[in-house]
C-alpha positions in Angstrom: -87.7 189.1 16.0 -84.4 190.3 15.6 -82.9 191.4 12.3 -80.0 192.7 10.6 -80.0 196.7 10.6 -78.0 197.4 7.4 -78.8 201.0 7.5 -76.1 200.6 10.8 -73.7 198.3 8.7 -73.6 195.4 10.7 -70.6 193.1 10.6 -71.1 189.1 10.6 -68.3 187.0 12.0 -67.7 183.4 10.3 -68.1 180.8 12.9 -66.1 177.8 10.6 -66.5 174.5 13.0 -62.8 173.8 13.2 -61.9 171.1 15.1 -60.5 167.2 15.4 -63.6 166.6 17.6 -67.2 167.4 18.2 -65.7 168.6 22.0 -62.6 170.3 20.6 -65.1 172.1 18.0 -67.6 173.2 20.5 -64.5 174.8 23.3 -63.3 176.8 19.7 -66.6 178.0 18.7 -67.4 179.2 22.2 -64.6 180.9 22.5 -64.9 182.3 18.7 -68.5 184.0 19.7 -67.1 185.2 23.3 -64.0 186.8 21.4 -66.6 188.2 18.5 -69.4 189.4 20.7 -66.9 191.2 23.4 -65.3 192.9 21.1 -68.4 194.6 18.8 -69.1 192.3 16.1 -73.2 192.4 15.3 -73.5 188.9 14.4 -72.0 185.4 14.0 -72.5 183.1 11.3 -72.4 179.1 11.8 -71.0 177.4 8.8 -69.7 173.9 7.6 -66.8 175.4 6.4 -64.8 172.9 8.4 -67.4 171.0 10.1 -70.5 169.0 9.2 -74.3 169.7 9.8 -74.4 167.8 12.7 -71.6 170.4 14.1 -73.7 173.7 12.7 -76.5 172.1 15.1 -74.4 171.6 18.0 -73.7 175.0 17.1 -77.2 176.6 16.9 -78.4 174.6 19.8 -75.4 176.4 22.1 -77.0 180.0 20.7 -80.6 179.3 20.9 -79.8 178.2 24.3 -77.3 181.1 26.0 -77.6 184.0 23.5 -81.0 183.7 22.3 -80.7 188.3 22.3 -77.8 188.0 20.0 -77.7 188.1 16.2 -77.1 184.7 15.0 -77.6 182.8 11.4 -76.5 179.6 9.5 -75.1 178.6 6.2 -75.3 174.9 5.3 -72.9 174.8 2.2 -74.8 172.6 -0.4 -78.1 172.7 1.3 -79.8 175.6 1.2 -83.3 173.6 2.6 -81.4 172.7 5.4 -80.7 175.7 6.4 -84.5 177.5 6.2 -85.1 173.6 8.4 -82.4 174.6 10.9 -83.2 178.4 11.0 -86.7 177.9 12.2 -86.2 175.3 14.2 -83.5 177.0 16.5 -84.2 180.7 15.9 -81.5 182.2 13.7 -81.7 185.5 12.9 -80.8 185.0 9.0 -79.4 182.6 6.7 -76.9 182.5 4.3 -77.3 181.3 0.3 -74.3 181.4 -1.6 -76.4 181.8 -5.0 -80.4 182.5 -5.3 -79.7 183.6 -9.2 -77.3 183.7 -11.9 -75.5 180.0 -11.5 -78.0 178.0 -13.1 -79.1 177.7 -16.8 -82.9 179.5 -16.9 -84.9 176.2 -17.1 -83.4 175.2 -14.1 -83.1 178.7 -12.1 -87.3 179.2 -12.8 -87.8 176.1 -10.5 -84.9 176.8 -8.4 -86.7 180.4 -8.2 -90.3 179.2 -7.5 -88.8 176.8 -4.6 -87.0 179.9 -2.8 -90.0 182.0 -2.6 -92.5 179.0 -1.6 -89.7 178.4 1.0 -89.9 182.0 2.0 -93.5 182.6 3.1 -93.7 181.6 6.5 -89.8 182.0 7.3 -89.3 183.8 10.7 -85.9 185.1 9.5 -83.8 187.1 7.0 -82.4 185.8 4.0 -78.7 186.5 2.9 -78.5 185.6 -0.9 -75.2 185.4 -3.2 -75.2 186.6 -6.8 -71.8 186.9 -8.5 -70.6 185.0 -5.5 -67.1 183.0 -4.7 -66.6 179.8 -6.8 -70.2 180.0 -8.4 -70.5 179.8 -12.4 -72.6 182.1 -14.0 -75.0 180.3 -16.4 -78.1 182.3 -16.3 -77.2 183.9 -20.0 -78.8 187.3 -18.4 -77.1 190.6 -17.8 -76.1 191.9 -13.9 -79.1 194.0 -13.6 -81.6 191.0 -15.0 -79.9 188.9 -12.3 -80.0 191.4 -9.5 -83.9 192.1 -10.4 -84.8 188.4 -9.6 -82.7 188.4 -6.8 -83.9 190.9 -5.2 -87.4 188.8 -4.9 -85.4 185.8 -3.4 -83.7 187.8 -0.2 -83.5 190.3 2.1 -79.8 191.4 1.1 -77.5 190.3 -1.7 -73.8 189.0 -1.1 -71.3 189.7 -3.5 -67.6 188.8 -3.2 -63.8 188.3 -5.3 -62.6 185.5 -6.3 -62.0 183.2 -3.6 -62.2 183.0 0.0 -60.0 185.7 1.8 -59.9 187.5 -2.0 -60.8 191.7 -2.4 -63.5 192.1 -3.6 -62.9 195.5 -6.1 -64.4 198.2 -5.3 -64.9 198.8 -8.9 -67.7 195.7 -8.7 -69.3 197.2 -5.3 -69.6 200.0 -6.7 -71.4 198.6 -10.3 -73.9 196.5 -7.6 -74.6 199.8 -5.6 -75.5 200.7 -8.9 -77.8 198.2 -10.1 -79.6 197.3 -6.8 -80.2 201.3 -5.8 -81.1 201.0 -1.5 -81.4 197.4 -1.7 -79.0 195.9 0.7 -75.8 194.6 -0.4 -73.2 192.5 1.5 -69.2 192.1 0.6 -68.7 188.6 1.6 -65.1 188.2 1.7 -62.1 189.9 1.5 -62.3 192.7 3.8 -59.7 193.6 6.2 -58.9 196.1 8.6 -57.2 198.5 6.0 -60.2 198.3 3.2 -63.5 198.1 5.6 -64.1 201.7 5.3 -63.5 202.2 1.5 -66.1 198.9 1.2 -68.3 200.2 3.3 -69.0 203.4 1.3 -71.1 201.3 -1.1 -71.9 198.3 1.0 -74.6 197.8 3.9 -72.6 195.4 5.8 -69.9 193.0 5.9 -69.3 189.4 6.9 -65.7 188.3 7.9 -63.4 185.4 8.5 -60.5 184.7 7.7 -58.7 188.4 8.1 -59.8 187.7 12.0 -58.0 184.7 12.3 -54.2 184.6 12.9 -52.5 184.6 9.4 -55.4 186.2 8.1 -55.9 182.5 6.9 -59.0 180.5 7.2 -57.7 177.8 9.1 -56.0 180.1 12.1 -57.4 180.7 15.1 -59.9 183.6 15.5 -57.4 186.6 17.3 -58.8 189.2 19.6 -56.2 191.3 18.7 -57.3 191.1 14.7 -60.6 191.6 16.3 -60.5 194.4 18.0 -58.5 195.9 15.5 -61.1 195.2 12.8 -64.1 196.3 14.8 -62.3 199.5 15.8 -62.3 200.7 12.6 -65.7 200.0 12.1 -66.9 202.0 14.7 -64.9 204.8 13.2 -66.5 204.7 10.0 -70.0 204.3 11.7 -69.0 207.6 14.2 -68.7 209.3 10.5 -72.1 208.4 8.9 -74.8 211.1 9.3 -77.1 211.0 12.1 
């Protein structure tokens, strides 16, 4: 089994399904995981940011099928049992939750809770979980740490991020989550760039990364090597730094 070694930082590249065509999508997202893996990153991520399921398994099938040693995971926005059911059945390494506590009412979170950790059990891979996450309301009535105990039962690493997609996420809040969570893993999710990996990195285990790759630094540009490069050059800086 492969996993995610946060105590090396590992970096996630967004895989987004872009594309006017399933045959158009597939030439881009190939290219994408050359451009990614060539160039350092630890891991891709397939997502229907852009595209559909049906897209994230034409995706998954391509990796289970020619990079079956690489680091590779799925989000299915919107349908988090999808994604365990597509993990399993073509190997991912991890998936991704936006939210496994804190955007639902209690009632509703205790059987949202119980669901994630029958779902759990006989998983073959890790589990990426949001809390405080991008676009997700915060309904639970309980306080940060209350929400970060419970989710630390519901994943393998919590994902934290700004405001929006492509949005800082303060260093101020890292830092308060590197706090609460003590050694448990934690993930900035978005907002990372080139000029602000290394001061995230000081209180975060790993990143994962899209749209600052992509020309523009917009979502919906094409994935640059140069940006790339770039990126993962000064991740292996920061890395060269850490105590051995």
């Amino acid at each position: 089994m492969k996993v995610l070694n946060f105590k090396e930082k590992p970096i996630i590249a967004m895989l987004h399904l872009k594309g006017r065509s399933n045959g158009e999508i597939m030439e881009r997202m190939i290219k994408e995981t050359d451009i990614y893996y060539r160039n350092g990153v630890d891991a891709v991520l397939v997502e229907n940011y852009f595209g559909n399921t049906d897209h994230c398994i034409q995706g998954l099938e391509y990796l289970h099928k020619n990079m079956p040693d690489r680091i590779y995971g799925v989000n299915i926005l919107g349908d988090y049992r999808k994604a365990f059911e597509l993990a399993g059945k073509y190997n991912a390494d991890f998936i991704q939750i936006d939210s496994v506590c804190g955007h639902l009412p209690p009632g509703l979170d205790s059987v949202y809770g119980d669901e994630l950790m029958s779902l759990m059990k006989d998983r073959t891979f890790q589990v990426l979980g949001g809390l405080r996450f991008k676009y997700q309301p915060i309904r639970s009535g309980r306080t940060l740490e209350k929400d970060a105990e419970l989710a630390r039962q519901r994943c393998d690493a919590v994902v934290t991020t700004g405001e929006g997609t492509g949005k800082d996420c303060p260093s101020e809040k890292l830092f308060q989550f590197r706090t609460v969570l003590k050694e448990f893993p934690l993930i900035v999710g978005a907002g990372v760039t080139s000029g602000n990996v290394c001061e995230k990195l000081k209180y975060a285990d790993g990143v994962i990364i899209g749209s600052w790759l992509k020309e523009g630094h917009i979502d919906y540009g094409d994935v640059c090597e140069e940006y790339v490069k770039e990126f993962m050059d000064k991740v292996m800086e920061y890395r060269a730094s850490l105590p051995r």
